[in-house]
C-alpha positions in Angstrom: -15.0 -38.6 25.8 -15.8 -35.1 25.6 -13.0 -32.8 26.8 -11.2 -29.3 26.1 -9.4 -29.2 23.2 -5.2 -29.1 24.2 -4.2 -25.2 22.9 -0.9 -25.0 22.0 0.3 -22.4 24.4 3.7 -22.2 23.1 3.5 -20.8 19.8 0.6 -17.9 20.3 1.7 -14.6 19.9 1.4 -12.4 23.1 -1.7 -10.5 21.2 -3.5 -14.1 20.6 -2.8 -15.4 23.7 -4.1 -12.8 25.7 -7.3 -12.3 23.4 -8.3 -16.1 24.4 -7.7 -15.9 28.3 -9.3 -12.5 28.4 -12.1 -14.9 26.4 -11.6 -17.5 29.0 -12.2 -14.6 31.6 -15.5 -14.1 30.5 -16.8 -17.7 29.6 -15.9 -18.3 33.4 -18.2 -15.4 34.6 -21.2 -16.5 32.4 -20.7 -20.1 33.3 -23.3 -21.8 35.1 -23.4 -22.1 38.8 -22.2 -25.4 39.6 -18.9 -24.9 37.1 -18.0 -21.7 39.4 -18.2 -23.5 42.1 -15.7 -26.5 41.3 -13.7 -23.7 40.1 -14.3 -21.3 42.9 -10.6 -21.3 43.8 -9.2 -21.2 40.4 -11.5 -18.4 38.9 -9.9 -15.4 41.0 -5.8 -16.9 40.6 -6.5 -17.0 36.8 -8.2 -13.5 36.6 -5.2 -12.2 38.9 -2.6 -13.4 36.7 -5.0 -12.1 33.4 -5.0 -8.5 34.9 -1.0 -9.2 35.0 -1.0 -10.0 31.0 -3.5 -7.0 30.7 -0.7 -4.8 32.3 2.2 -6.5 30.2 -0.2 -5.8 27.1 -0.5 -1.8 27.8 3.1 -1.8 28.8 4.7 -3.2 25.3 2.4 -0.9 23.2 4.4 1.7 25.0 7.2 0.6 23.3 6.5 2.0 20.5 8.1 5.2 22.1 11.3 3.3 21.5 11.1 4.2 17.7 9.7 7.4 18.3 12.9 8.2 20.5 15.4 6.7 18.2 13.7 9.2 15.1 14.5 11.9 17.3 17.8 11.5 18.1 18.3 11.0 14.8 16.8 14.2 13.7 19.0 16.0 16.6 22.0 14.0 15.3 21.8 14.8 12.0 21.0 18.9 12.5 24.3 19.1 14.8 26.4 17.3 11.8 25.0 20.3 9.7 25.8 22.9 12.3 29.2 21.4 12.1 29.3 21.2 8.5 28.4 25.2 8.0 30.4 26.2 10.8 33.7 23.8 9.4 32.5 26.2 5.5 32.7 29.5 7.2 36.1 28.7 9.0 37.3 29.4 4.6 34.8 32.5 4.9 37.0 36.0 3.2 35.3 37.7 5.9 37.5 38.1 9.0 34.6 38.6 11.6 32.8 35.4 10.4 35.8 33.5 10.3 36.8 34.3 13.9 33.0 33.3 14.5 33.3 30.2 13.0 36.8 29.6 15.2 34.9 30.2 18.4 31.5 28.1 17.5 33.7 25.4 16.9 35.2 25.5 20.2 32.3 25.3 21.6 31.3 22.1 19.9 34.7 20.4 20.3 34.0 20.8 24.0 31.5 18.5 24.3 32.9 15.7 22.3 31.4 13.2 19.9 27.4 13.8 21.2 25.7 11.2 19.0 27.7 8.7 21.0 27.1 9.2 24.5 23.8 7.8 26.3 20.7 9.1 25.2 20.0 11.2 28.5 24.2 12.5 28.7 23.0 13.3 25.1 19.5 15.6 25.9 21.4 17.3 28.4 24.7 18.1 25.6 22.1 19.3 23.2 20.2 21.4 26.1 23.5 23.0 26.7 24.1 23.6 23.6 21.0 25.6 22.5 21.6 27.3 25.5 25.3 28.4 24.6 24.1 29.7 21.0 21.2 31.1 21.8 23.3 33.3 25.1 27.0 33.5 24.6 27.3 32.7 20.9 23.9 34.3 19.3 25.7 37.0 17.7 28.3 34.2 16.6 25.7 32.3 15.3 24.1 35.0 13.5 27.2 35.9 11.4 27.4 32.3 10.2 24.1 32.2 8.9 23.0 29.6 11.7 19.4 30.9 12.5 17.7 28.2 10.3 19.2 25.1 11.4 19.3 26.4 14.8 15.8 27.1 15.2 15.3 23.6 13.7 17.7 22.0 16.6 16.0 24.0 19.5 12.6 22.0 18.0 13.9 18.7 17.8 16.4 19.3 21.0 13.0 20.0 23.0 11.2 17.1 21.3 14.0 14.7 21.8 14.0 15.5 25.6 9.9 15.4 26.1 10.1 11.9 24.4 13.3 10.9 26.9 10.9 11.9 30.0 7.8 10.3 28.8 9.9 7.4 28.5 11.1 7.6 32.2 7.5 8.1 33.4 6.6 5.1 31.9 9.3 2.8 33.1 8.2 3.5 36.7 5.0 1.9 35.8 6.6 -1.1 34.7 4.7 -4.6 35.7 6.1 -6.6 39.0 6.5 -9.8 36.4 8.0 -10.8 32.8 5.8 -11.8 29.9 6.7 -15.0 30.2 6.2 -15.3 34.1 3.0 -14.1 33.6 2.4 -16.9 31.0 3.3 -19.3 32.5 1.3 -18.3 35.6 -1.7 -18.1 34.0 -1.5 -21.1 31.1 -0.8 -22.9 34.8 -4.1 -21.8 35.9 -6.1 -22.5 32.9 -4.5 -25.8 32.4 -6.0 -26.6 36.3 -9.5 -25.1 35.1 -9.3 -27.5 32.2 -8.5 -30.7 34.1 -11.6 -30.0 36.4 -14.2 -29.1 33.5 -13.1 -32.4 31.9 -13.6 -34.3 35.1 -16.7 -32.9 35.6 -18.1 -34.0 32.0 -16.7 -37.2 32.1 -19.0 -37.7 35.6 -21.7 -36.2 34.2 -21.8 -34.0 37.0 -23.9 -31.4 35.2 -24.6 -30.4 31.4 -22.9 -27.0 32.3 -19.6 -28.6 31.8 -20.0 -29.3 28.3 -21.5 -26.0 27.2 -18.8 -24.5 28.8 -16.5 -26.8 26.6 -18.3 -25.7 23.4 -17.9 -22.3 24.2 -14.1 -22.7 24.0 -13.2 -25.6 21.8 -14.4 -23.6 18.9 -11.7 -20.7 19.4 -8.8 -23.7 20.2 -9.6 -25.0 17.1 -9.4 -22.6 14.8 -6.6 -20.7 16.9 -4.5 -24.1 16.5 -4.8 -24.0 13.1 -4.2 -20.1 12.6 -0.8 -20.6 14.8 0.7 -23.8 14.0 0.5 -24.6 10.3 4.1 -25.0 8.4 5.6 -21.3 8.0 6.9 -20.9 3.9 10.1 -19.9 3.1 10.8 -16.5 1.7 13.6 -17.6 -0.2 10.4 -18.4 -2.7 9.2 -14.8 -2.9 9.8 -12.8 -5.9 9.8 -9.2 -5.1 8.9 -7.0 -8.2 12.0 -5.6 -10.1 13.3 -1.7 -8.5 13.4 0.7 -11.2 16.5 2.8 -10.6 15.5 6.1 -7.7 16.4 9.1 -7.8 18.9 10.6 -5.2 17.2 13.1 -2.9 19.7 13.7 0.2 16.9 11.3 2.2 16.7 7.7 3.0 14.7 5.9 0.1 12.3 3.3 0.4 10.6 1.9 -2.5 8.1 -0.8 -1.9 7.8 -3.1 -4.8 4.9 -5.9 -4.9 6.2 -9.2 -3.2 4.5 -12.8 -4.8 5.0 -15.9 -3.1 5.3 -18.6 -6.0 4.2 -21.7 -5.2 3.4 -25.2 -7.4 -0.8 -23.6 -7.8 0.4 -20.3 -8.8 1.6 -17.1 -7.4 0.5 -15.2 -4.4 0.8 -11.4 -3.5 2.2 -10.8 -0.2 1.2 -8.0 2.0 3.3 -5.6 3.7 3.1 -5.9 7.9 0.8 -9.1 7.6 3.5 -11.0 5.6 6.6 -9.8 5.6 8.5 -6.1 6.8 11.3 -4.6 4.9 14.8 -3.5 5.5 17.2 -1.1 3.8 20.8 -0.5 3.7 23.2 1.8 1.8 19.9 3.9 0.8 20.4 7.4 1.1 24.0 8.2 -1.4 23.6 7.6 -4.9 24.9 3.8 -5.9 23.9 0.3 -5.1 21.3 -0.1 -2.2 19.8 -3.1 -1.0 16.2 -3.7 0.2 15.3 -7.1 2.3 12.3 -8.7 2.8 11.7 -10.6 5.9 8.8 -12.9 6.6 6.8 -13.0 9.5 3.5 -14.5 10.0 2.8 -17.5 7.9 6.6 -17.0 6.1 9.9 -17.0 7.6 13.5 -16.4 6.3 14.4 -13.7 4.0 15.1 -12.7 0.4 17.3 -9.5 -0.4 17.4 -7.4 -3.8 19.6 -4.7 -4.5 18.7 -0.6 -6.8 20.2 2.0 -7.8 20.5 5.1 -6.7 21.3 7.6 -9.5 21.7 11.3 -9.2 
């Protein structure tokens, strides 16, 4: 008997799996008459809970600001350990005025604690106080420590760090009404009740529609079944390419050495973001670093080499 393929939900990732119901979407609207009828009731609940995945899909690329954010702070993190660092040298300086600068810069600083600790929006506001403390009450301070560069660096990344923070908070109030998984299971729930009547229908040969709407579906299950579901390879089996030993530069480094897959045909080269993503740790000081590759996709686990870091 002639019958929609069974798609196995469960493993699609959310990209896949809203590709194929916005597919669905449109089969249903082409479908002949007599199919939108038997599924006159179904059509607009399954569309409904498709503009809901459509919404859940717009909303996680909007994560992305997440990285963006955590960049940022890091930048603003790293420029007020510098401040501190220059101000901390100039406390030694065998110039009296500087040194009583230095003294009352690093007052200021003490006063608002560890920064880089507190939440990210006590944070902004810190570092907004702050810029506004050296560039009022403490410019001349400033000045005689030789601040102006790495000042005028924080006031940039101060004011990008606080755009991101409000773009951030602009977008949370759009937030959908229901989870990704709600809205999966509302809509699989729907499709699974269009399926069941198609099938019905071709098994009564109600009306040829029924199987051309099968055949423009089955296709996609198919090969999306087989994309989704074959058995994942273990990365433990991946030789990454030997690091040659990098040279120190004060920033985190990242070589990317070629990854093969070794199997019992021969070797295969991996590809970065399709295959696997890398990790670092320990990579900015000069020593031992490690890099790790983890799979993703068709590969899962993970395999870890260490470099050097050499100045």
């Amino acid at each position: 008997m002639r019958k929609i393929i069974v798609l196995r939900f469960v493993n699609l990732p959310n990209a896949a799996h809203f590709d194929y119901c916005r597919k669905v979407s449109r089969e249903l609207a082409a479908a002949g008459i007599e199919v939108k009828t038997a599924l006159s009731a179904l059509i607009p609940v399954f569309d409904g809970w498709l503009e809901e995945e459509d919404a859940q899909m717009r909303y996680v690329r909007k994560s992305a600001l997440t990285v963006k954010i955590a960049d940022s702070r890091r930048r603003v993190g790293y420029l007020l350990s510098a401040i501190s660092a220059q101000i901390r040298n100039a406390l030694y300086s065998p110039d009296p005025p500087v040194r009583d600068a230095a003294r009352r810069l690093k007052i200021m600083l003490k006063s608002y604690g560890n920064v880089s600790r507190k939440p990210y929006n006590e944070e902004a506001g810190d570092v907004q106080a702050i810029i506004e403390q050296i560039d009022g009450d403490y410019a001349a301070d400033a000045a005689l420590v030789g601040l102006d560069a790495r000042f005028a660096a924080l006031k940039s990344a101060g004011t990008a760090f606080v755009a991101l923070l409000e773009q951030r908070d602009t977008d949370r109030l759009k937030k959908p009404d229901h989870t990704f998984q709600a809205v999966r299971r509302g809509i699989e729930a729907a499709y699974r009740d269009i399926a069941a009547i198609v099938n019905s229908g071709a098994a009564l040969n109600l009306s040829p529609e029924y199987g051309a709407f099968m055949d423009t579906l089955n296709p996609e299950i198919e090969r999306l079944n087989l994309q989704f579901h074959r058995a994942r390879r273990d990365m433990s089996a991946a030789q990454p390419a030997p690091i040659p030993p990098q040279a120190y530069t004060g920033a985190p480094v990242t070589p990317v050495p070629e990854v093969r897959y070794v199997t019992a045909k021969g070797a295969v080269a991996l590809k970065l973001g399709r295959d696997y993503n890398i990790a670092y740790r320990n990579n900015v000081n000069a020593g031992n670093a490690e890099c790790t590759f983890r799979g993703k996709g068709s590969y899962r686990g993970s395999v870890t080499v260490t470099f050097a870091i050499v100045r």
